[in-house]
C-alpha positions as CSV (number, residue, x, y, z in Angstrom):
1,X,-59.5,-52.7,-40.8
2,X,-56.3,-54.1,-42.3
3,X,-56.4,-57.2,-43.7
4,X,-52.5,-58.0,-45.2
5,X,-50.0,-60.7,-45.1
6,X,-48.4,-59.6,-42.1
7,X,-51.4,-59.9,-40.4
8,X,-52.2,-63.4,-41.6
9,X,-49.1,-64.5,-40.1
10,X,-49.8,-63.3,-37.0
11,X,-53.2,-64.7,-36.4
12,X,-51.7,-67.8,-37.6
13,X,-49.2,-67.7,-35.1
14,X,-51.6,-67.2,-32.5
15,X,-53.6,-69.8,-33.6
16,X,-50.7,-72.6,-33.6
17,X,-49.0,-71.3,-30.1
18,X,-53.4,-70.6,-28.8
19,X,-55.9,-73.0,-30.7
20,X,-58.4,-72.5,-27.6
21,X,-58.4,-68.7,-27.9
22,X,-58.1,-69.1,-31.7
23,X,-61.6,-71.4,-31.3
24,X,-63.2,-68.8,-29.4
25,X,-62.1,-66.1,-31.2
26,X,-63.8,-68.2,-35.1
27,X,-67.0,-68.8,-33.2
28,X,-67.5,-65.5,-31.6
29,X,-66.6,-63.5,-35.4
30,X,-65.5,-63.6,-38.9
31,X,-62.1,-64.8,-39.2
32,X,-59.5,-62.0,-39.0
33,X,-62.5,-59.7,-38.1
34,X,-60.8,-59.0,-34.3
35,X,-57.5,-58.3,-35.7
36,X,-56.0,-54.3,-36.6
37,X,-52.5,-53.6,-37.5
38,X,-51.3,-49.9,-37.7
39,X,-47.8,-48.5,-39.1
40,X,-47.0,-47.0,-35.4
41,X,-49.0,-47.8,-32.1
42,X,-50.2,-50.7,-33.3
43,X,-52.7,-52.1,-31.5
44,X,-54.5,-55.7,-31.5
45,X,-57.9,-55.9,-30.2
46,X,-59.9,-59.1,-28.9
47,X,-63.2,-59.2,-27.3
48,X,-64.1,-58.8,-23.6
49,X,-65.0,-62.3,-23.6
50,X,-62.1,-63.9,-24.8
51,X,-58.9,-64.2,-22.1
52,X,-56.2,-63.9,-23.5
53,X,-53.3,-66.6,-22.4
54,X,-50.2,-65.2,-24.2
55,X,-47.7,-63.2,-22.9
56,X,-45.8,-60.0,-23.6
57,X,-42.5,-62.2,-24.5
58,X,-44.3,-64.5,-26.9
59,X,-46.1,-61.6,-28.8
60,X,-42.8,-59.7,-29.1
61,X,-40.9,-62.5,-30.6
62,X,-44.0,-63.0,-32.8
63,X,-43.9,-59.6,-33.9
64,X,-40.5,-59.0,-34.5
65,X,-40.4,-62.3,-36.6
66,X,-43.4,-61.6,-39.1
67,X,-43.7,-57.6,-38.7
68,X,-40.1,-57.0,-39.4
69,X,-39.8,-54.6,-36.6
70,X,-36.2,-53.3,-36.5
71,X,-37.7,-52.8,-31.8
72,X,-41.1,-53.3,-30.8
73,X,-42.7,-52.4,-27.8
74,X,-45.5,-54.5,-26.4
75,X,-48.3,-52.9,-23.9
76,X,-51.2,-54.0,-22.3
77,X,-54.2,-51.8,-21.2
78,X,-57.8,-52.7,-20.5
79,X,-60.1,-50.0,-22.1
80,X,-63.4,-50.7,-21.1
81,X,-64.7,-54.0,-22.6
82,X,-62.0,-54.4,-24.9
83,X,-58.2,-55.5,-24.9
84,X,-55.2,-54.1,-26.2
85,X,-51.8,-54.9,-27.7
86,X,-49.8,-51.9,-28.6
87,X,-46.6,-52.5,-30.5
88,X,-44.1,-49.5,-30.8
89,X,-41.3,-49.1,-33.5
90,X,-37.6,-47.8,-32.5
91,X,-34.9,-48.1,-34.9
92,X,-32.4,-48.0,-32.0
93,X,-29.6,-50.4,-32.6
94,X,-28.9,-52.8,-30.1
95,X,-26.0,-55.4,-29.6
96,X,-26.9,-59.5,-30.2
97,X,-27.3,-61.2,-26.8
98,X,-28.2,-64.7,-28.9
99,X,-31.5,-66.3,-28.8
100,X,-32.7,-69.9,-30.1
101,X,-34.4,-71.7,-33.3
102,X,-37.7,-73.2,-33.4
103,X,-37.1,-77.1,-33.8
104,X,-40.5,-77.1,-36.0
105,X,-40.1,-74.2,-38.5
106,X,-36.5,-73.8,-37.9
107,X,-37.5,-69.8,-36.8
108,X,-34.9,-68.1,-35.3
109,X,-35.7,-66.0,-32.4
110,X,-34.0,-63.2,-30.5
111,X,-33.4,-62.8,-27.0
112,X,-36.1,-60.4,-25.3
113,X,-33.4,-58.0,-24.2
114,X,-32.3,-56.8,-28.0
115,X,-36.2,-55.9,-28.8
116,X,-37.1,-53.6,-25.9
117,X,-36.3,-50.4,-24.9
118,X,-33.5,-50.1,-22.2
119,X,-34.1,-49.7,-18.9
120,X,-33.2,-46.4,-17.7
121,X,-31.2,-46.3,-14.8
122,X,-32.2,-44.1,-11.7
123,X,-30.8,-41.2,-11.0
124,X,-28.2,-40.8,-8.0
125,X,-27.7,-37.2,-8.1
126,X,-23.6,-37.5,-9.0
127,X,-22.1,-37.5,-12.2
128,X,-21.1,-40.9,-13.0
129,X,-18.5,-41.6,-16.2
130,X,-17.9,-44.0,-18.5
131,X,-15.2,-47.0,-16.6
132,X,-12.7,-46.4,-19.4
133,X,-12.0,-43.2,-18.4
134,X,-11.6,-44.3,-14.6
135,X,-8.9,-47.0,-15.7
136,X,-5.4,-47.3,-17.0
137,X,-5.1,-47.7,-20.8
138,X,-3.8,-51.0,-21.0
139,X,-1.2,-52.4,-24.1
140,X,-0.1,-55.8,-25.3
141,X,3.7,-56.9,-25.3
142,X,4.1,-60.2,-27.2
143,X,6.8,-61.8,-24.7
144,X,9.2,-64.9,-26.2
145,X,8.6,-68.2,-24.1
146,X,12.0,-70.2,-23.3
147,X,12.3,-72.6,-26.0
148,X,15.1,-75.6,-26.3
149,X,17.9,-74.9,-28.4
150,X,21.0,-77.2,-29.7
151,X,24.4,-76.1,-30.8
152,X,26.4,-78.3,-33.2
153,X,30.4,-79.8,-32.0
154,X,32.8,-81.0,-35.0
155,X,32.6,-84.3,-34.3
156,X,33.6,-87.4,-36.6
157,X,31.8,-86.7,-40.1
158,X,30.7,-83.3,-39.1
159,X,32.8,-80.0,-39.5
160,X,31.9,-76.9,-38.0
161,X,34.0,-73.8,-39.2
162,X,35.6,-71.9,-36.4
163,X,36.6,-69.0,-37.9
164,X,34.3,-66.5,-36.3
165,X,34.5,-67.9,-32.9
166,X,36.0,-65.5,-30.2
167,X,38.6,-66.6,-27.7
168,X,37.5,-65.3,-23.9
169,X,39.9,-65.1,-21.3
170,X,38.9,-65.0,-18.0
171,X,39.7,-62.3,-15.8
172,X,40.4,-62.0,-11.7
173,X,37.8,-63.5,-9.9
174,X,36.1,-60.8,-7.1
175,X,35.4,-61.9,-4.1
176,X,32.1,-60.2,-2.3
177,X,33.9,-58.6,0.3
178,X,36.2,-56.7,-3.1
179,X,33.1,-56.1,-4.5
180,X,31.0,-54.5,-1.3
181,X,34.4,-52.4,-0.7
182,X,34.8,-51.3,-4.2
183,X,31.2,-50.0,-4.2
184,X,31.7,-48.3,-0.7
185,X,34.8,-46.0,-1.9
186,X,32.3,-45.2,-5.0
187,X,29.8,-44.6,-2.3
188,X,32.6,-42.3,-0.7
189,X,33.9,-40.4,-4.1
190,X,30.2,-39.7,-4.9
191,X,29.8,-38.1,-1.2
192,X,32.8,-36.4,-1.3
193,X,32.0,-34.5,-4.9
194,X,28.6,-33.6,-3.0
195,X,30.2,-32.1,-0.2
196,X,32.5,-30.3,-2.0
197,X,29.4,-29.3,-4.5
198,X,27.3,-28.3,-1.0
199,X,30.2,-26.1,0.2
200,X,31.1,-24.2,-3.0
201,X,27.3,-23.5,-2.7
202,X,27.5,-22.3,0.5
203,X,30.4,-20.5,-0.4
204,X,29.1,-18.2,-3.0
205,X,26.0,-17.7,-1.1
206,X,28.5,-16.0,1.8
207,X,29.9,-14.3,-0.8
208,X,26.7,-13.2,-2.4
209,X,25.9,-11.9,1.4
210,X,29.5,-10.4,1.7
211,X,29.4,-8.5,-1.1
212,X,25.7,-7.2,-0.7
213,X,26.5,-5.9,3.1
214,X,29.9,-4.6,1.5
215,X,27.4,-2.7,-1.2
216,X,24.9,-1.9,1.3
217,X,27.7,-0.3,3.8
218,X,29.2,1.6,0.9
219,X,25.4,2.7,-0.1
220,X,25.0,3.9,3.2
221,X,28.0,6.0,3.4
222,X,27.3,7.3,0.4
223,X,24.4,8.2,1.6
224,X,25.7,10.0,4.7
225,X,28.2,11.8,2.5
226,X,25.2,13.1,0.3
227,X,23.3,14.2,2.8
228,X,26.4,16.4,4.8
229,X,26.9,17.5,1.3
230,X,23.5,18.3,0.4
231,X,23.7,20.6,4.6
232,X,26.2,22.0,4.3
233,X,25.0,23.5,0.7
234,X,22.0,24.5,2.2
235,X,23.5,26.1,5.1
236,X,25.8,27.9,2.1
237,X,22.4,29.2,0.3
238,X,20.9,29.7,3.6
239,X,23.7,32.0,4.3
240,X,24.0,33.5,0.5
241,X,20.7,34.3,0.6
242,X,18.8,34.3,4.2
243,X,15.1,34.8,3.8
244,X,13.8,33.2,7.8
245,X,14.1,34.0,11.0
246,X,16.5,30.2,10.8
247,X,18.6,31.7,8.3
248,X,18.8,35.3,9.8
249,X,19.8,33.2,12.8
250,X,23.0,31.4,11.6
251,X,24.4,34.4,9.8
252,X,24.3,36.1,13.3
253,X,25.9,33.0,14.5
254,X,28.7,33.1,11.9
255,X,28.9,36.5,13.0
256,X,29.6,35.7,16.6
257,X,32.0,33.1,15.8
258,X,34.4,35.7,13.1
259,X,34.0,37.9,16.5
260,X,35.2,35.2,19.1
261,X,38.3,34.6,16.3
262,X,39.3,37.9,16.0
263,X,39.0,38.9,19.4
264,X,41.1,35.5,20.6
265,X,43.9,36.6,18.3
266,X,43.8,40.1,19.4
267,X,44.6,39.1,22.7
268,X,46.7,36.5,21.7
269,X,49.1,38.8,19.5
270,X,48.5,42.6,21.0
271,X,48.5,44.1,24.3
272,X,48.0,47.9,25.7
273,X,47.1,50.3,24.0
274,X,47.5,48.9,20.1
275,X,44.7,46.1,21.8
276,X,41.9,48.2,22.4
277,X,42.3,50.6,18.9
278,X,42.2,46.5,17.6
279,X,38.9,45.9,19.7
280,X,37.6,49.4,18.6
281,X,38.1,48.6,15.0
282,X,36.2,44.9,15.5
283,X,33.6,46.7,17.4
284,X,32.9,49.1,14.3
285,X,33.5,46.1,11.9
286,X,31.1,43.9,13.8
287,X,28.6,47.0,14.4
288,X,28.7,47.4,10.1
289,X,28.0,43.7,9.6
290,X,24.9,43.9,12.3
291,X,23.6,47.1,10.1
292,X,24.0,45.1,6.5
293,X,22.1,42.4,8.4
294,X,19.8,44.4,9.7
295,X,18.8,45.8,6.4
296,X,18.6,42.3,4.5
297,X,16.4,41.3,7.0
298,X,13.8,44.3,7.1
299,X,13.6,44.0,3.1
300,X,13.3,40.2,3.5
301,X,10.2,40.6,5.9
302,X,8.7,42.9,3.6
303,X,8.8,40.5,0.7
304,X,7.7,37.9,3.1
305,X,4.5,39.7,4.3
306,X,4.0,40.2,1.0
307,X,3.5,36.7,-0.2
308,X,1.7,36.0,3.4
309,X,-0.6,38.2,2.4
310,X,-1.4,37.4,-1.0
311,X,-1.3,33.6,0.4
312,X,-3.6,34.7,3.1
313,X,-6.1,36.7,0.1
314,X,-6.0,32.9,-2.0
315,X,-6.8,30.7,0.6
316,X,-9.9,33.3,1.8
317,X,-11.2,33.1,-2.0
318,X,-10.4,29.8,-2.8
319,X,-13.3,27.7,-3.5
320,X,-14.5,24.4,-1.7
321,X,-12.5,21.5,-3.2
322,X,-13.3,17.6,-3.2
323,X,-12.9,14.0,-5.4
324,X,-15.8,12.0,-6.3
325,X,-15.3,8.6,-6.2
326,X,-14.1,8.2,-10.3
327,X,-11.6,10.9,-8.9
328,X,-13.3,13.8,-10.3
329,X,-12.6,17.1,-8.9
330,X,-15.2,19.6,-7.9
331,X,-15.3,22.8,-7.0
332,X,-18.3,24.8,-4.9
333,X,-18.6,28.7,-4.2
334,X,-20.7,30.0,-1.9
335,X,-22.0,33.7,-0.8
336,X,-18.8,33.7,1.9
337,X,-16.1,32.5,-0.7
338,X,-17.7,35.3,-3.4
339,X,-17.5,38.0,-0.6
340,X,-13.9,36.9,-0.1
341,X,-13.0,37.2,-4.0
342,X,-14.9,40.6,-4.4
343,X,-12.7,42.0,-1.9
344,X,-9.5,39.8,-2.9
345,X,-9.9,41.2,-6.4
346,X,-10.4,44.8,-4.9
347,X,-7.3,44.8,-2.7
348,X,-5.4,43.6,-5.1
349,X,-6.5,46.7,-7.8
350,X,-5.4,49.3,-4.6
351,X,-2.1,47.4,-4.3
352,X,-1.1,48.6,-7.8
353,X,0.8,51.6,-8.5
354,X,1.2,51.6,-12.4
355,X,-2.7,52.5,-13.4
356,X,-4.0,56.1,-14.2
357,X,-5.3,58.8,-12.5
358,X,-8.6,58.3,-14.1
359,X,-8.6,54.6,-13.2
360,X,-6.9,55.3,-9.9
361,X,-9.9,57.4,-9.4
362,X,-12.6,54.9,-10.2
363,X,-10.7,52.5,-7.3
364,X,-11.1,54.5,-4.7
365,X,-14.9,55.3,-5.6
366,X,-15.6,51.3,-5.9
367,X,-13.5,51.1,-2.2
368,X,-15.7,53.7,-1.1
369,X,-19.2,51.9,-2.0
370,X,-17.5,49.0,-0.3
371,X,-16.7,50.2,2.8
372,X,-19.6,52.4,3.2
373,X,-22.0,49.4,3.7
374,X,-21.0,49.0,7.5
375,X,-20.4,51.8,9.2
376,X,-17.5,51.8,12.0
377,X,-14.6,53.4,12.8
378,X,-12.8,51.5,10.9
379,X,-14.4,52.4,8.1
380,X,-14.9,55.8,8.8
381,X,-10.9,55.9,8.7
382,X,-10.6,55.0,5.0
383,X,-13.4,56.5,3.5
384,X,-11.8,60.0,5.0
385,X,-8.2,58.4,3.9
386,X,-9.8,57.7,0.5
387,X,-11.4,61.2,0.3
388,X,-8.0,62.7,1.0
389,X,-6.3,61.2,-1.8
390,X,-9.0,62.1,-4.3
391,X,-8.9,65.7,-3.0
392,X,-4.6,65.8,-3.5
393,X,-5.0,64.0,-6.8
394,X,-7.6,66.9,-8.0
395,X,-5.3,69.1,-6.7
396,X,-1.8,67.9,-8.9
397,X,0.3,66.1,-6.6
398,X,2.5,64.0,-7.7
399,X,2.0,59.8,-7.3
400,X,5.4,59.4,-5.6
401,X,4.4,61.7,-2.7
402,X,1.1,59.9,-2.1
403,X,2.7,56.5,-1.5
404,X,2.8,56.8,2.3
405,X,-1.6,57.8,1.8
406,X,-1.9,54.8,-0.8
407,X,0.2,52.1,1.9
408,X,-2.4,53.5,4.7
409,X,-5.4,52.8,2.7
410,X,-3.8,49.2,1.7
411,X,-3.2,48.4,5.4
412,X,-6.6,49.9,6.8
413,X,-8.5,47.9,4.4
414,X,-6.3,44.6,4.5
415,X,-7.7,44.7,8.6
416,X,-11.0,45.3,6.9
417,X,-11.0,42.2,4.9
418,X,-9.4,40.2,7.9
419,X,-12.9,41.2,10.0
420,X,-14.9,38.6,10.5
421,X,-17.6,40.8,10.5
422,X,-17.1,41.9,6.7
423,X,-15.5,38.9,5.7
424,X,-16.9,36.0,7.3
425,X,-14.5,33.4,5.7
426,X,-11.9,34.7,7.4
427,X,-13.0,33.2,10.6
428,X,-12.3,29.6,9.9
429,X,-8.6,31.0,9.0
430,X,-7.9,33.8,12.2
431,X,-8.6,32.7,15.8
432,X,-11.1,34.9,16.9
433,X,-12.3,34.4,20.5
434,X,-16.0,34.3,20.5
435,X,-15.9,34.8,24.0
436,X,-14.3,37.9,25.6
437,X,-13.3,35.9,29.3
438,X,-11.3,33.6,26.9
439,X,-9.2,36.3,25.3
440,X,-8.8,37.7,29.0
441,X,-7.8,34.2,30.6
442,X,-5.2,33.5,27.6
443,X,-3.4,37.2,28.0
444,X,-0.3,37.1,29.6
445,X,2.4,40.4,30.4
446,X,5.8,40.4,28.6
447,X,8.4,41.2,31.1
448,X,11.0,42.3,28.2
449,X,8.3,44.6,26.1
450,X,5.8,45.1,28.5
451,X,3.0,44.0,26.0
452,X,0.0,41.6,26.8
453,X,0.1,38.6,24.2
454,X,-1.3,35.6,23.8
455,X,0.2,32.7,25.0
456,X,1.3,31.7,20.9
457,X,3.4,34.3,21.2
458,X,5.5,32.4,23.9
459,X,7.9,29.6,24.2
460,X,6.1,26.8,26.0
461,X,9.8,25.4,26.6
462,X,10.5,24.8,30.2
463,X,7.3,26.4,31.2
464,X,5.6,29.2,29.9
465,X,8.4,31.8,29.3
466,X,8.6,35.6,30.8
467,X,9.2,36.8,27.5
468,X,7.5,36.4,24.4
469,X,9.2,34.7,21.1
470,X,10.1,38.5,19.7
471,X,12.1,39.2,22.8
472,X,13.6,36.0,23.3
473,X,15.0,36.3,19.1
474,X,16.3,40.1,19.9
475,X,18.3,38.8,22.9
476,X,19.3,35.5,20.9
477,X,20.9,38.5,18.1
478,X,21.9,40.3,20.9
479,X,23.6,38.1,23.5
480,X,24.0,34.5,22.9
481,X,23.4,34.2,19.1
482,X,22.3,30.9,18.9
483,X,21.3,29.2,16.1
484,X,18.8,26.6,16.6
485,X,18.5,25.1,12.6
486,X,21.0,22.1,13.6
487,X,18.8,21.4,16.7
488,X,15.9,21.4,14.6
489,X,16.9,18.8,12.5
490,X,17.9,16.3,15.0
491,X,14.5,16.3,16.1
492,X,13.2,16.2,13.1
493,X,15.7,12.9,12.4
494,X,14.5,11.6,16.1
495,X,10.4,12.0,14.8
496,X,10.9,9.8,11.8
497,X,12.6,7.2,13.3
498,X,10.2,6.9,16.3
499,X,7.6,7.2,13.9
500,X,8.7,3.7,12.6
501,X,9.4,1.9,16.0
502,X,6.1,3.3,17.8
503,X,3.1,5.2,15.8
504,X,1.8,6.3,19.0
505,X,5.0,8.0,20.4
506,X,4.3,11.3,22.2
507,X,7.2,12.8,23.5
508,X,9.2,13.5,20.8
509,X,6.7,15.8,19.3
510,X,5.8,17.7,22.6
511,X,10.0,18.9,22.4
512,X,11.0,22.2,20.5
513,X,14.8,23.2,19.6
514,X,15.2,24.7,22.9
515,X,14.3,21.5,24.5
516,X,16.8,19.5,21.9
517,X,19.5,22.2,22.5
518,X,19.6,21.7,26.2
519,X,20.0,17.9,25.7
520,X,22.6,18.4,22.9
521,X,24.6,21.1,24.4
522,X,24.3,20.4,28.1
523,X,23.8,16.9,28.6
524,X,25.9,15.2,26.2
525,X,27.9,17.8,25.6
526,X,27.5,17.7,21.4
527,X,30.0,14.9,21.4
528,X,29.1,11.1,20.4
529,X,28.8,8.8,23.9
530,X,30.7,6.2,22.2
531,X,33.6,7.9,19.9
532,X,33.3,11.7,21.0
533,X,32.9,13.0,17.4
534,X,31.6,16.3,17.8
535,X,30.0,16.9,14.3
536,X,26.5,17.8,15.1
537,X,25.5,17.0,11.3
538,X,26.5,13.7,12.2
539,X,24.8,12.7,15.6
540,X,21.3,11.2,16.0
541,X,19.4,10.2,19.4
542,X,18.7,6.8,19.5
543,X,17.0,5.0,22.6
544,X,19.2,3.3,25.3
545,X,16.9,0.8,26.3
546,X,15.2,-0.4,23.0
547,X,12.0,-2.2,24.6
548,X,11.1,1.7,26.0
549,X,9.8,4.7,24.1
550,X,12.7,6.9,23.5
551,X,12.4,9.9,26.1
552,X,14.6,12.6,27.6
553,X,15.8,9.7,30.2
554,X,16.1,7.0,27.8
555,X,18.0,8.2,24.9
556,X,21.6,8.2,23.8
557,X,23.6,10.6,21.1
558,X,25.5,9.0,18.8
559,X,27.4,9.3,15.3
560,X,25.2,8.0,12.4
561,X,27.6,5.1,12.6
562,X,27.4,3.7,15.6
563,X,23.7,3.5,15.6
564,X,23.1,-0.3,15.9
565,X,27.0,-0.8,18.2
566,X,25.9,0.7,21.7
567,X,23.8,-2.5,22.8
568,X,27.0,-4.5,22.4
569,X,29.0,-2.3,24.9
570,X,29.1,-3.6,28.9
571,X,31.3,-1.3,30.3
572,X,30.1,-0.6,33.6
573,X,31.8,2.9,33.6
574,X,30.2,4.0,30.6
575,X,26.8,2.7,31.9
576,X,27.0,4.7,34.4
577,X,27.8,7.7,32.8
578,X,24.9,7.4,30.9
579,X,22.7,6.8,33.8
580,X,24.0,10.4,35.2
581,X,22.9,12.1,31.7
582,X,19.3,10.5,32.3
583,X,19.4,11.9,35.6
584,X,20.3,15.1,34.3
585,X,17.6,14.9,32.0
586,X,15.1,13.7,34.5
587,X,15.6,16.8,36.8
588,X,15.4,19.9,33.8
589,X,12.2,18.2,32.2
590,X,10.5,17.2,35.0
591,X,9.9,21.2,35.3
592,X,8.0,20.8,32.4
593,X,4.2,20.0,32.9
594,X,3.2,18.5,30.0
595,X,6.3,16.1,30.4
596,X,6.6,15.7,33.8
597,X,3.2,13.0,33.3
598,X,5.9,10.9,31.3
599,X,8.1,10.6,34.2
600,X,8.9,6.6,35.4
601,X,11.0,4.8,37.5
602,X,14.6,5.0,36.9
603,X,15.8,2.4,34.2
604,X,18.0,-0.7,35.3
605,X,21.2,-0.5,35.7
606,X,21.8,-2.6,32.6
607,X,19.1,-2.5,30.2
608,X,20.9,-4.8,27.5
């Protein structure tokens, strides 16, 4: 129990605001006996039997007063028989809200909202801000009031110095009609430099578009002028140096075309018998150039089964390739690509004609063990080639006479390796009918060399043809000497432009050179529709009627040019015209099975 000044106060203030409770609280105990103050939580406790008649207000101004209590808390509880008054300290500063002054003892009290804690606001679940943020920032401007002023006149006894005064001199008066028509030329002026401002605008954006068609023309053409260029050097190299069938193709062409020359001016310029020692001598000339031809082209196929072959040996051994998704590559062998390698890497030690005897010798044994694991016929055949050579090599003969043995063994044992049997790989890479009735349904006679072939080996062209593609190239050499490399690009030059109008096109790529030849040579006649230019390395198909797939029917050859200017034309003559080429067309492909499907109704007279 405390007993100290504060305290004394306190009881005293209870007893002047409470005598009664003060009475009962003297007669019940010792004075000051039912009183306890404590630095924090302070708590004041009275008996059970006394009531207690002040209020939280009165004790709080009481305590803050004579406790010196920067806050104070006041609480009541009722803990079994006795009561109590708990004060709680908070330094928290609070603004003044005024209070009032005892009239007695000239105390001055606070108002009960600076001594207790504040209220906390419930929460609304939204973020709510302070209102100075949510308003303008406002500013003070002082602002002078009209205030009466006097201005001083020389007058009798007064003098007022005039030196500084200015002399004004009133100009012509404006009436408000002057004034409303002065503003509306301004009006006017100001329109007309913004007119002239929006059309010097316009201007040089006509220009900008002028000069970028102007460039894009001039890009274009240059374009077109690269790419003859860039033909017609190819078709010199192709010529230089032929290595296809193409190539092989257009010199025999070229060769046709001297011929047609030379015999035109023969007849043009000799008759009798000075013409036919001139047709003899072409015929010899002509009969040379075939030979040199001849002989390019049987070297060039042997250097281009070469490189099949060795293409053919790399694929076979080539191991499983894929990306992982963080683009790393990897590679997987198995027993079939292994098998393929063993015998890549063995053919490849045959081939070779610059190792020793000793090691020539050592070859042929390893071929030997090879081989010897399945027996056939096939291998029968080398193993007694191989034994042949072994027995000539014992016996002294020279290498250069065993070449024709050594290309024997080389081919024997290439078929070896392309057995699916030995070489299982090789079955993903050869078509190899599983069945024997399909090999038997998909035979078909050669009327020119009176072999059975597959169909592959046909031109699916117009139907299937009676001769097979090795026929049908010794006849082109022979006969007609076409060459078909022009053709080829045209349709190549038809595919990528279909390809961007339509992804789903199908007819251009179910066409061959024949097919392109036919409608280039025939139907149109290898002249433009519109200008009759008869450069081929100029003229494209386009289609007629632009809302339709382009098709055999609905096409039109034209110069590079000229591309975008047929759908402008309305002449009913040349409409017609082209209708009759569409009918043409109609009539050859219809022939065609796997293009007679595509067949419509005849376009509209006037599709544009």
């Amino acid at each position: 129990m405390l007993q100290d000044k504060s305290a004394e106060h306190f009881f005293v203030l209870l007893d002047e605001f409470f005598p009664s409770a003060m009475n009962e609280l003297s007669d019940e105990s010792p004075a000051h006996s039912h009183f306890l103050l404590l630095p924090r939580g302070s708590c004041f406790s009275f008996s059970n039997s006394v009531t207690l008649y002040i209020s939280v207000a009165m004790v709080f101004f009481m305590l803050v007063n004579y406790l010196h209590c920067a806050f104070v808390t006041i609480v009541l509880s009722d803990c079994g028989r006795n009561k109590f008054v708990i004060v709680e300290h908070s330094f928290k500063q609070k603004p003044f809200l005024g209070g009032y002054r005892h009239q007695l003892t000239k105390t001055e009290y606070h108002h009960a909202a600076v001594q207790t804690i504040p209220r906390k606001k419930p929460d609304r679940g939204v973020t709510v801000f302070s209102r100075d943020t949510q308003t303008v920032q406002l500013k003070s401007h002082n602002q002078q009031c009209p205030v009466n002023s006097s201005t001083q006149m020389t007058g009798i006894g007064c003098y007022v110095s005039c030196m500084n005064d200015k002399l004004v001199t009133p100009r012509k008066y404006i009436t408000a009609d002057e004034w409303h028509d002065r503003r509306l030329k301004a009006v006017i002026f100001l329109q007309s430099l913004v007119r002239r401002w929006l059309a010097q605008k316009a201007l040089d954006l006509l220009r900008d578009e002028q000069s970028r068609r102007l460039a894009w023309l001039e890009m274009q053409e240059r374009r077109r002028e690269e790419e003859k260029e860039e033909q017609l050097k190819d078709l010199q190299q192709r010529r230089m140096n032929p290595k296809t069938k193409e190539d092989f193709n257009l010199l025999y062409k070229a060769l046709e075309m001297w011929r047609l020359e030379e015999e035109r001016l023969i007849n043009s310029s000799q008759q009798g018998a000075q013409r036919k020692t001139a047709l003899r001598s072409l015929l010899e000339k002509e009969m040379q150039l075939i030979s040199a031809i001849g002989r390019h082209q049987i070297f060039t196929q042997t250097t281009n089964y070469e490189e099949m072959i060795r293409d053919f040996l790399n694929k076979s051994a080539s191991p499983y390739r894929w990306h992982t998704s963080n683009n790393q590559l990897i590679e997987m062998d198995t027993p079939h690509t292994i098998r393929a390698r063993k015998l890549q890497d063995l053919y490849n030690n045959i081939s070779l004609s610059t190792v020793s005897q000793e090691q020539r010798l050592q070859l042929l044994m390893t071929l030997k063990e090879t081989v010897e694991e399945n027996k056939c016929p096939l291998t029968l055949d080398i193993v007694e080639l191989i034994d042949r050579e072994v027995d000539l090599m014992r016996r002294g003969i020279k290498a250069q006479n065993l070449n024709g043995l050594r290309k024997r063994i080389c081919t024997l044992f290439l078929q070896y390796i392309k057995t699916a049997t030995f070489n299982p790989i090789v079955s993903k890479m050869l078509k190899v009918y599983q069945d024997p009735s399909q090999l038997k349904n998909d035979m078909f006679l050669c009327h020119g060399c009176r072999c059975c072939l597959p169909s592959a080996a046909y031109n699916t062209s117009g139907g299937l043809s009676r001769w097979c593609q090795r026929c049908t190239s010794l006849d082109n050499i022979a006969r007609r000497r076409l060459d078909f490399s022009i053709y080829k690009n045209i349709l190549k030059r038809l595919k990528m432009d279909e390809q961007k109008l339509n992804k789903e096109a199908k007819i251009p790529w179910l066409l061959q050179e024949e097919d392109m030849w036919y409608l280039v040579e025939v139907v149109w006649a290898s002249r433009s529709a519109l200008n009759g230019k008869s450069d081929l390395y100029n003229l494209v198909f386009v289609r007629w009627d632009k809302q339709r797939d382009w098709s055999p029917w609905n096409c039109l050859l034209l110069s590079k040019e000229e591309t975008l200017a047929h759908s402008e034309v309305k002449d009913k003559v040349f409409i017609r015209e082209v209708e009759h080429k569409h009918e043409m067309a109609r009539q050859h492909f219809s022939r065609i099975s796997v293009l007679a499907e595509y067949l419509d109704s005849p376009s509209p007279a006037d599709p544009h």
